[in-house]
C-alpha positions, 0 to 999 in steps of 0.5 A, a space after each residue: 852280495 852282502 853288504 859291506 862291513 862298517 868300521 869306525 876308526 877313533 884317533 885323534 892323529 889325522 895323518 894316521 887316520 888317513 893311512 889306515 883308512 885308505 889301507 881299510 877303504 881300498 879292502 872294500 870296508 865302509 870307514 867312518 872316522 872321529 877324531 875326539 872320543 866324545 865324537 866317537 861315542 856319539 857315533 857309536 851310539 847313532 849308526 850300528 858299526 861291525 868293528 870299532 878300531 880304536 887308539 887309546 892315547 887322545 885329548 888329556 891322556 889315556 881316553 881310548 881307555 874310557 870308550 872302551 870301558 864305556 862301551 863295556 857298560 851299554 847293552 846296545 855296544 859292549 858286543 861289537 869287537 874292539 881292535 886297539 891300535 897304540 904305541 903306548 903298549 910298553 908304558 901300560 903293560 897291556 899285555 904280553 905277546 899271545 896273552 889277553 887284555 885283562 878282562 876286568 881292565 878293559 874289555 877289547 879284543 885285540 890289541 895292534 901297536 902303531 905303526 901297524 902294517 897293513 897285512 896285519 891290520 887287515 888281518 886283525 880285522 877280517 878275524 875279529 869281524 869273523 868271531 863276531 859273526 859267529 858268536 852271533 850265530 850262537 847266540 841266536 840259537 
């Protein structure tokens, strides 16, 4: 039997947190969550996460962005699939339905406005954590 996928979930919104954390622990995920991205990047940096879900809106503005962007830069971090899950998605013209995140804006996989619906979430999810199994399995070829 394989060992369960960890996610981290980054939000600063506790009732949030709290709803897709249940959604995500019911589906047999190991959850940890920060609610502050300075406690998330050093989580980040001490446990080894499969996915990082995370909101961009916290603190003084936009700080999900710098994670992000942080991540990008560490060798140890920037492989791990970022799903972001937002309600800022009209007021920073992230991307237009079917359309990738800019690659030279920040680098994230995917991207979910709140409120998310459960189905999609788990969805987003399976499908993120399956593309980087097998780029994985590519790269060690």
């Amino acid at each position: 039997m394989s060992q369960p996928k960890r996610l981290l979930i980054i939000d600063d919104d506790p009732d949030f947190v709290a709803g897709i954390k249940s959604i995500l622990v019911k589906a047999k995920y190991e959850v940890d969550v920060a609610y502050n991205p300075k406690d998330g990047f050093q989580a980040l940096k001490d446990k080894a996460y499969d996915l990082l879900l995370l909101d961009v809106m916290m603190g003084r503005g936009a700080e999900g962005i710098m994670v992000a962007r942080k991540l990008g830069k560490d060798p140890n971090l920037r492989n791990m699939p970022v799903l972001i899950i937002t309600g800022i998605r009209e007021q920073m013209a992230f991307l237009f339905p079917g359309q990738a995140v800019h690659p030279h804006f920040v680098s994230v996989d995917e991207l979910v406005e709140k409120p998310v619906e459960p189905k999609l979430l788990l969805d987003r999810v399976q499908a993120l954590l399956i593309k980087s199994a097998e780029a994985r399995k590519t790269n060690s070829k």
